[in-house]
C-alpha positions in Angstrom: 0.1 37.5 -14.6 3.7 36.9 -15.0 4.8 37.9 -18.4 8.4 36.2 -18.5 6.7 32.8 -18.4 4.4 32.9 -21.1 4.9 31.4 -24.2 1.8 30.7 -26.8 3.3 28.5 -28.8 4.4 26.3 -26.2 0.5 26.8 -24.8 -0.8 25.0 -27.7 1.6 22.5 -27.9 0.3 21.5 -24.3 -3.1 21.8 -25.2 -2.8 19.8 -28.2 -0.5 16.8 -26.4 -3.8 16.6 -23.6 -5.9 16.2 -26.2 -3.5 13.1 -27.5 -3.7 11.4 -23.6 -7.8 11.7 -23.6 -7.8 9.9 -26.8 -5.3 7.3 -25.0 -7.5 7.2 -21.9 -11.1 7.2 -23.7 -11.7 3.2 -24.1 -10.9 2.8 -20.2 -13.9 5.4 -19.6 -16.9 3.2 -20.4 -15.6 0.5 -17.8 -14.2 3.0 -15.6 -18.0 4.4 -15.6 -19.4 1.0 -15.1 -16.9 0.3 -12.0 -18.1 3.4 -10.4 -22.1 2.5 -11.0 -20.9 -0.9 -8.6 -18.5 1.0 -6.3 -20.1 3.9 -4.1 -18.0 7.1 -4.7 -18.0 10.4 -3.5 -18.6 13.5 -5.4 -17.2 13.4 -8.5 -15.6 10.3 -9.7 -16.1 9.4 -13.7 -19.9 9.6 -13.5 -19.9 12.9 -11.5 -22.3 12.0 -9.1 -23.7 15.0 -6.6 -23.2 15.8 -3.2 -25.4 14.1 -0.8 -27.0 11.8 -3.8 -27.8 8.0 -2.9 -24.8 5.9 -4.7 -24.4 2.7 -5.6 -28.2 2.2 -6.4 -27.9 -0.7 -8.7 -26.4 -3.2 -6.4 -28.2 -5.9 -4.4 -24.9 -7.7 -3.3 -22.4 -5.4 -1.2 -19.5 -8.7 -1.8 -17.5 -6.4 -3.8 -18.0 -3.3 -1.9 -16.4 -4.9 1.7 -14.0 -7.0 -0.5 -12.6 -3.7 -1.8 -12.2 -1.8 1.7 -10.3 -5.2 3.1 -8.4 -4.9 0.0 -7.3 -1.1 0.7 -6.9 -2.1 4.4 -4.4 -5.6 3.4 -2.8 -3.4 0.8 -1.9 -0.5 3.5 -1.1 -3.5 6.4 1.8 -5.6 3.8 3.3 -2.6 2.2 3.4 0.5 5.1 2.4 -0.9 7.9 1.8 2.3 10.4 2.9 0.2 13.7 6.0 -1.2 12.7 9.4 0.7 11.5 9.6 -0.4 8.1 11.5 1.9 6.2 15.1 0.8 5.8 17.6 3.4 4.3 21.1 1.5 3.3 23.5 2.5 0.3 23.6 -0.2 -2.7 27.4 -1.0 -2.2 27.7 -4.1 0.1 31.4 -2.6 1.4 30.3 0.6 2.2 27.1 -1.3 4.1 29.6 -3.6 6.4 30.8 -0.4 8.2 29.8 0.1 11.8 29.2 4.0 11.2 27.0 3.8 7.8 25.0 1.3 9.8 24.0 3.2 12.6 23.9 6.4 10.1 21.3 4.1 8.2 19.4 3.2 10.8 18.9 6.4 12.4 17.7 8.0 8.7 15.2 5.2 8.3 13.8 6.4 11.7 14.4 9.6 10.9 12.2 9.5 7.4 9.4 7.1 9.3 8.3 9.9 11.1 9.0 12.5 8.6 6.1 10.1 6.7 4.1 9.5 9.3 4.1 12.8 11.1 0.8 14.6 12.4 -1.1 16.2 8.9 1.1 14.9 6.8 -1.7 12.8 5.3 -0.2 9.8 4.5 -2.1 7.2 5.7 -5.5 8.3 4.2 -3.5 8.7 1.0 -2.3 5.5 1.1 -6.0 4.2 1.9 -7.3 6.0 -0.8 -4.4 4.5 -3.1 -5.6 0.9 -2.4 -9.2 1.4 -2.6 -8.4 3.4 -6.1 -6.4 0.3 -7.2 -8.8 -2.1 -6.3 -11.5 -0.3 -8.3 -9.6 1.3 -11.4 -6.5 -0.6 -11.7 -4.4 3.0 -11.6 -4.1 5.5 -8.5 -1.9 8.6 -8.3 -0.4 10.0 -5.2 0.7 13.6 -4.9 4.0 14.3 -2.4 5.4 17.2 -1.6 7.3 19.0 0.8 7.8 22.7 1.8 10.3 23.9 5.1 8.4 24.9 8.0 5.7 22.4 6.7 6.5 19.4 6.5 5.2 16.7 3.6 2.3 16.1 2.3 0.1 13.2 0.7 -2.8 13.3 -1.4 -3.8 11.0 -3.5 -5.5 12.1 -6.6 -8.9 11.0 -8.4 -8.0 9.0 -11.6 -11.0 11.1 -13.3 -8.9 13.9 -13.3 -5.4 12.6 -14.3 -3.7 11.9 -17.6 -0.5 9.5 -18.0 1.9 8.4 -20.5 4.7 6.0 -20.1 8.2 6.5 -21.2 10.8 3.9 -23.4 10.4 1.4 -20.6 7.0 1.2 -19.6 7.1 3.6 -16.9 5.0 6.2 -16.1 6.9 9.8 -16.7 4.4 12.3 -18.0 0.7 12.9 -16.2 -1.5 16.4 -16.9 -3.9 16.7 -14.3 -6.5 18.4 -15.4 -8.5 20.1 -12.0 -11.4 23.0 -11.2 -10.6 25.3 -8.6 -12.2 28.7 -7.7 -10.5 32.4 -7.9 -10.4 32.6 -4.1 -8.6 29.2 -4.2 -6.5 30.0 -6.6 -5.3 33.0 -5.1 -4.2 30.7 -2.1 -2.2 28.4 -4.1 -0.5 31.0 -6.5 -1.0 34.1 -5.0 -2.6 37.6 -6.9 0.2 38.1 -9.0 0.4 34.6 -11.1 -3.3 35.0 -11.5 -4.9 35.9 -14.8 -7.1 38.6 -15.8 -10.7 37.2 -15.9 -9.4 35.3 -12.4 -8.5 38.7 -11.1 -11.6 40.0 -11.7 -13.5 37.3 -10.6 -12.0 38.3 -7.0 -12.9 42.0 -7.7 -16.7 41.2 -8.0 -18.6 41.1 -4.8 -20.0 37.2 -5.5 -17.7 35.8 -7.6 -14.8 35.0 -5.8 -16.0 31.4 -5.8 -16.0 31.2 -10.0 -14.4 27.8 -11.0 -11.3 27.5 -13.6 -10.1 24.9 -15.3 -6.6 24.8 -14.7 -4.0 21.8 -16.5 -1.0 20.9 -14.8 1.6 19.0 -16.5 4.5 17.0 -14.8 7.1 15.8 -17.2 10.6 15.4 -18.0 12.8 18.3 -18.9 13.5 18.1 -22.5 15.6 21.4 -21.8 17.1 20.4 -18.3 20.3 22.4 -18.4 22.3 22.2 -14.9 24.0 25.0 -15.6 20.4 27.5 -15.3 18.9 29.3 -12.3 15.2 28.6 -13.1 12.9 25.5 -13.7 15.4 25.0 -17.1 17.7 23.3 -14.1 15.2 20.6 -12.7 14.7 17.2 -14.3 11.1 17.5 -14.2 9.2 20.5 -15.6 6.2 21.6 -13.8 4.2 23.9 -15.8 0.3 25.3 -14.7 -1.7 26.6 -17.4 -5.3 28.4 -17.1 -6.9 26.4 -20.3 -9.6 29.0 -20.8 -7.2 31.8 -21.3 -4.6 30.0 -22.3 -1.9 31.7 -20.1 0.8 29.8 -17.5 0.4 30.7 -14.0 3.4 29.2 -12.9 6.5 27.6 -14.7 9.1 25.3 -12.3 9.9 22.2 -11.7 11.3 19.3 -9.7 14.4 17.4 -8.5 12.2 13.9 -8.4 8.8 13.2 -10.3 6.0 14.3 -7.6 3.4 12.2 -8.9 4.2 8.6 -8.1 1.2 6.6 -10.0 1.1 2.9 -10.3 -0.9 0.3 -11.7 -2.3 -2.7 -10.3 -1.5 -5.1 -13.3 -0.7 -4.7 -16.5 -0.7 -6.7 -20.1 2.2 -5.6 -22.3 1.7 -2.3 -24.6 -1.3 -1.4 -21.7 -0.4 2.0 -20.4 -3.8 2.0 -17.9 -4.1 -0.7 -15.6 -6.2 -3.1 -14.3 -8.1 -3.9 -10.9 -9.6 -6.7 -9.5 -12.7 -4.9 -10.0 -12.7 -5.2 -13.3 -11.6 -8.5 -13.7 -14.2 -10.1 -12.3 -17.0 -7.7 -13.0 -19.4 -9.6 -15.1 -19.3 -11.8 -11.8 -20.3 -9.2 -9.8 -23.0 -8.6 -12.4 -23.9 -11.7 -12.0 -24.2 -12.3 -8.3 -26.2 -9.0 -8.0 -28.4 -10.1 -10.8 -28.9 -13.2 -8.5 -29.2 -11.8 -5.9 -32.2 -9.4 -7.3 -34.0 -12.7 -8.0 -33.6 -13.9 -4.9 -35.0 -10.7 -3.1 -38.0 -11.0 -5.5 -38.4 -14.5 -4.7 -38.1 -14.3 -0.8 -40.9 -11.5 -1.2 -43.1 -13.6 -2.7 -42.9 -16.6 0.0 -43.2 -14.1 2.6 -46.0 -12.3 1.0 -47.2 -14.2 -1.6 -50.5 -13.7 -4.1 -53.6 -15.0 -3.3 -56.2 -17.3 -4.9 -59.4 -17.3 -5.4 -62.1 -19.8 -6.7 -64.1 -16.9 -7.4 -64.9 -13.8 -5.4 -67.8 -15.1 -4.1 -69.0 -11.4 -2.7 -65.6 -11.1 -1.4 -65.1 -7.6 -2.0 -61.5 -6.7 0.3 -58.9 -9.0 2.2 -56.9 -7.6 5.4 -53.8 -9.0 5.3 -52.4 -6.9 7.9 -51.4 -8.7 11.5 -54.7 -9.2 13.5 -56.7 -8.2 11.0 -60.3 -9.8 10.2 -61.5 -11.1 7.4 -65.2 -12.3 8.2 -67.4 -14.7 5.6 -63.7 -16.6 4.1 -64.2 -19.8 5.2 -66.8 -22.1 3.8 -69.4 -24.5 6.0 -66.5 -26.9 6.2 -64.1 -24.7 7.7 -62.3 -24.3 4.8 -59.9 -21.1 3.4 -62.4 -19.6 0.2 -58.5 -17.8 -0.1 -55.5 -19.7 -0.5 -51.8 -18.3 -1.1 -50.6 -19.0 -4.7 -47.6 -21.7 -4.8 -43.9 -19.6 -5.4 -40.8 -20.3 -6.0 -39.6 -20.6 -2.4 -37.8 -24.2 -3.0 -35.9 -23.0 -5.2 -34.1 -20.0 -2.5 -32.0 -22.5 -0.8 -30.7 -23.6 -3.8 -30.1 -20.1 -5.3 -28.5 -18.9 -1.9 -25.8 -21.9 -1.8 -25.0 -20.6 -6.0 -24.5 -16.7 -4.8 -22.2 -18.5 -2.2 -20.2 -19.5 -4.8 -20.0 -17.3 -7.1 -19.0 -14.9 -4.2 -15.8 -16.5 -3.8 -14.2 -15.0 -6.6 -14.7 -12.1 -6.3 -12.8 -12.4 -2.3 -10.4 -14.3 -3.9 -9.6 -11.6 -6.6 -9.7 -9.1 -4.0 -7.3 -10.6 -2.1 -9.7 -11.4 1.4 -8.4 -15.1 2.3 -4.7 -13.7 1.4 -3.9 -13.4 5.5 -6.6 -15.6 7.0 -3.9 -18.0 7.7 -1.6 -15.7 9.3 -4.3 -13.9 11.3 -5.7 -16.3 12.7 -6.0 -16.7 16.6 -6.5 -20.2 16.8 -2.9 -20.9 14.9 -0.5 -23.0 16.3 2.1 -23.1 13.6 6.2 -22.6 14.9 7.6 -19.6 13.2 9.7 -21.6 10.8 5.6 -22.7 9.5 4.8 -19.7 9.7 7.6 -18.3 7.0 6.8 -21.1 4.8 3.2 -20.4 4.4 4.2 -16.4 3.7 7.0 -17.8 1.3 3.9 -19.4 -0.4 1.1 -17.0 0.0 4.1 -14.4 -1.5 4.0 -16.3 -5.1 -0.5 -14.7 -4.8 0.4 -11.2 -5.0 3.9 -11.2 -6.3 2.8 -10.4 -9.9 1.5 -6.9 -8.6 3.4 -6.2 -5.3 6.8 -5.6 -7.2 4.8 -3.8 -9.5 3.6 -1.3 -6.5 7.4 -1.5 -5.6 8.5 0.3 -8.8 6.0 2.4 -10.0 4.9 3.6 -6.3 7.2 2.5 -3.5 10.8 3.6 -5.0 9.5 7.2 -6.9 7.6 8.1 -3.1 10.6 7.1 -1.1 13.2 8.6 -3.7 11.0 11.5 -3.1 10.9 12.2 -0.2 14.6 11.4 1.0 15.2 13.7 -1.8 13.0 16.1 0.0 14.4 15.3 3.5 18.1 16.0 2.6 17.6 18.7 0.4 16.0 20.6 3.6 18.4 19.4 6.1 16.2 17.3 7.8 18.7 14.3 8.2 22.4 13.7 9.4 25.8 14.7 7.8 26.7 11.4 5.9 29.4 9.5 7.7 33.0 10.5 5.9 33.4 7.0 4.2 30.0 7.8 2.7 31.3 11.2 1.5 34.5 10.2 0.2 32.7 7.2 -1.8 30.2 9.5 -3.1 27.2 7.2 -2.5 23.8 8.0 -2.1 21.4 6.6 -0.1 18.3 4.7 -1.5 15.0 3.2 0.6 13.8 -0.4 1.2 11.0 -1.6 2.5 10.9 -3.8 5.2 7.1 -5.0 5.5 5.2 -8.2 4.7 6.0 -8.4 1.6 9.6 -8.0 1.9 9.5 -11.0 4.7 7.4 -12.7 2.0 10.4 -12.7 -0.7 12.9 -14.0 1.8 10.8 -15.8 3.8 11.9 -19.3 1.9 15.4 -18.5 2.6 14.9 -17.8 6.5 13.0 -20.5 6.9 15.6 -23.3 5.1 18.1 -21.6 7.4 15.5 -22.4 10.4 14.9 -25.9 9.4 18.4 -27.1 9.1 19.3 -25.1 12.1 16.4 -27.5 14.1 18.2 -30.4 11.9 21.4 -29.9 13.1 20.7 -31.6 17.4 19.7 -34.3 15.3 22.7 -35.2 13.3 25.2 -34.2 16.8 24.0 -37.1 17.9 25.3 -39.3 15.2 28.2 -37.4 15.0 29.1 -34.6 17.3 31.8 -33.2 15.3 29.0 -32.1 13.1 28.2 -28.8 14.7 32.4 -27.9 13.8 31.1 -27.3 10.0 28.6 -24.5 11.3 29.6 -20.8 11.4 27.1 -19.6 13.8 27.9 -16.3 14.1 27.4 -16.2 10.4 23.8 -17.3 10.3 23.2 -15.2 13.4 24.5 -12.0 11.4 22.2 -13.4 8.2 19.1 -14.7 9.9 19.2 -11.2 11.5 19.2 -9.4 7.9 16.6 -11.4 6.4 14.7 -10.9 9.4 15.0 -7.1 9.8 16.4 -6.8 12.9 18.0 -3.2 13.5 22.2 -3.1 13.3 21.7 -1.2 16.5 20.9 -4.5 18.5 23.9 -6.1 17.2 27.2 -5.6 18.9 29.7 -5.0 15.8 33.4 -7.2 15.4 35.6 -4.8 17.6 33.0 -5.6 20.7 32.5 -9.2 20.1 36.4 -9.5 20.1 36.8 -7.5 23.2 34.1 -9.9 24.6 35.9 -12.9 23.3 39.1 -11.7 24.6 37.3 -10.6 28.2 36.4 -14.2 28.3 39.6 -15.9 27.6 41.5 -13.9 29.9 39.0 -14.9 32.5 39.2 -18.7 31.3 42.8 -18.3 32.0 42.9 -17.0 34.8 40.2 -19.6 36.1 42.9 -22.3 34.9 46.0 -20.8 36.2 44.2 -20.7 39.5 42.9 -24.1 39.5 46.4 -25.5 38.8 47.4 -22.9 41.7 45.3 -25.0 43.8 46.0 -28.3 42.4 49.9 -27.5 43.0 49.3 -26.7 46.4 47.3 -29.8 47.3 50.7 -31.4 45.8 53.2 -30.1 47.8 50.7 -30.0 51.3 50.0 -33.9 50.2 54.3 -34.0 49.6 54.9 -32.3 53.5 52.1 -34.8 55.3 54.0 -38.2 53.6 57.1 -36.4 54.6 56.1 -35.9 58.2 55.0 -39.6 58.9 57.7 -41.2 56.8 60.0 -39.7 59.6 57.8 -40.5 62.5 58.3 -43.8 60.9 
């Protein structure tokens, strides 16, 4: 146990401000409970189910369940799509962007940081699964990133059971205590023999126990004492502070550049702190379709294997109902069943089938399932211009939580980890402009739903682009008023299109010159030619004038 970091006073205040976020996050438990009763978790979760046991028990209808997993999976395709480049490192000022060597720096970071992210056992994209599937059922999902030399980052997102969060003067998450079990042996990997505390110590000491769980609270927060100036965690922005809440001692005191814990909420009412998930806005349907659903199940058994009726038993003492069976002395001298199957509610299923049908859709709409049907489908035979305007539209769906995600996920991850990446000298010198500017760089995202927010844009630009054959032939000098190099440039932009595969000013000039020098030479030869048919025309009228 280190005795330089511990403080007792500063133990209770820690203590005492957890106990303030549980009161905060206690009215979210009861739903947060009922959510996981509907949605299957593994071990753990708020209800704490075992290892191995049957979840999801109360549900007839598994609507929500596959709406949830598409959800994760549409959530992971329009925000980090795995098979397509889509980080874009670029510098805010718009001068310092329109030079040829910050471009190609850019461009070669944003490749650069892509594989940093997506790099073998880095974890990202089953964090990122499990951040979806955690927003579709609480509302709130935190990921962990961090990032060591010689290992490269890591991703993990953390259970919302076992996290804590407050928000700062604008709404944004700033503080979380994660409250976690781990064993001594664990614990001894993560922090090594001396951090550990006594009882820990000698739960490694005893033959047996080396697996005894601790409660251990970790709290990530800003540094009320951040002091540049210091050589330990008093110089970070974020404090990062472990404390063993049995013993009440710190096993380690730092801190960080940039927050670790990026945690975002699906959507949000104002003054709400926790957020909300599809899930839960349309769980009393889902309580309803599954309550329906029940019915219905109790109804098909019937028709299929309904009750019988009798007159009277007439010495029948037993019935096989099984296939082939035989059931002598039940039918009367007229040939007529003595047994006859009691009436149900059979009708009625068609009818109750076609109302779980619709009251179904809902809950995919909530969850986002016919968001890309349109784009995704085989059979379309829309141009690309359609196709941008049906994204432009389908954007104004999921805008309300996608620049959400942006803020409160997106932009603390990527500042993050290019904070991370530069820090360990895993990317380029800056260029000197950059230097002398003293700019530094930020992330975008180029993915679906960046194409979605300028897809209106790019596709104006398309249409009047098809418009403009059109109006040549009214007027041809109307293609003078177009700057086509201009919308070539833009079009490119909006479109994402790597600076890289566009020559830069100095080359198109040389081009432009190359071809004028070879347009005048291709005229001063012509007129070479033309000159010379001239003066051989000149010599022949000569010659028979004098023959003349």
């Amino acid at each position: 146990m280190n005795e330089q970091i511990q403080d007792e006073e500063l133990a209770k205040a820690d203590l005492r401000d957890h106990e303030r976020l549980k009161s905060l996050r206690s009215p979210w438990e009861s739903t947060w409970h009922e959510v996981d009763e509907r949605f299957p978790n593994g071990a753990g979760g708020f209800n704490k189910s075992s290892p191995g046991q049957l979840r999801g028990a109360r549900n007839f209808d598994t609507t929500h369940i596959t709406a949830n997993k598409r959800f994760a999976a549409a959530g992971v395709a329009i925000t980090t799509p795995e098979e397509k480049d889509y980080i874009n490192v670029r510098f805010l000022d718009d001068d310092l962007m329109a030079i040829r060597a910050v471009q190609l720096w850019c461009e070669r970071a944003s490749r650069r940081m892509y594989g940093i992210r997506h790099a073998a056992r880095t974890g990202f994209g089953t964090a990122a699964n499990e951040d979806w599937d955690q927003l579709g059922r609480y509302g709130t999902s935190p990921v962990f990133v961090d990032g060591k030399p010689g290992r490269g980052m890591s991703y993990r997102a953390l259970h919302l059971s076992e996290v804590y969060i407050d928000v700062d003067y604008a709404g944004l998450v700033d503080t979380v205590h994660r409250c976690y079990k781990r064993s001594a042996r664990q614990l001894e990997q993560e922090f090594g023999m001396d951090a550990l505390t006594p009882k820990m110590r000698e739960a490694l000491n005893a033959p047996g126990k080396e697996n005894t769980e601790f409660e251990i609270l970790h709290i990530v927060a800003p540094n009320r004492a951040w002091d540049r100036e210091k050589l330990d965690w008093r110089r970070m922005p974020i404090v990062s502070r472990y404390l063993a809440m049995e013993e009440k001692t710190y096993i380690r005191r730092a801190g960080f550049f940039t927050m670790p814990i990026a945690v975002s909420r699906h959507t949000t009412s104002a003054g709400e702190i926790y957020g909300r998930s599809p899930a839960i806005d349309v769980m009393s349907t889902i309580n309803g379709v599954n309550a329906m659903r029940n019915t219905v199940l109790r109804a098909a058994h019937k028709a299929v294997d309904p009750a019988l009726l009798f007159n009277n038993d007439a010495g029948v003492t037993k019935l096989v109902t099984r296939a082939s069976g035989l059931n002598p002395g039940l039918v009367d001298d007229m040939g007529r069943p003595m047994v006859a199957r009691m009436p149900g509610g059979e009708n009625g299923i068609p009818i109750a089938v076609e109302m779980i049908e619709q009251e179904r859709q809902p809950i995919r709409t909530e969850f986002l399932e016919d968001f890309y049907r349109i784009l995704t489908d085989p059979n379309s035979r829309m141009t690309t211009t359609e196709v941008l305007e049906v994204m432009a539209k389908q954007g104004i769906l999921v805008r309300p939580f996608a620049s959400q995600y942006a803020t409160e996920k997106q932009g603390p991850m990527s500042q993050r980890e290019l904070d991370l990446a530069i820090r360990n000298g895993q990317l380029e010198e800056f260029p000197a402009e950059v230097i002398e500017a003293g700019a530094w760089p930020m992330v975008e995202y180029e993915n679906m739903l960046a194409k979605m927010a300028r897809a209106e844009g790019t596709s104006s630009t398309l249409r009047f682009v098809e418009a403009l054959p059109i109006l040549a032939q009214f007027d041809p000098k109307v293609v003078n008023r177009v700057n086509t190099g201009a919308i070539a440039i833009g079009l490119a932009k909006e479109m994402g299109v790597r600076p890289s595969y566009l020559r830069s000013d100095e080359e198109v000039a040389a081009i432009e010159a190359k071809q004028e020098e070879q347009k005048m030479a291709m005229l001063q030869a012509e007129q070479l030619q033309q000159g010379s048919q001239a003066v051989l025309n000149l010599s022949k009228a000569n010659q028979l004038s004098e023959a003349a």
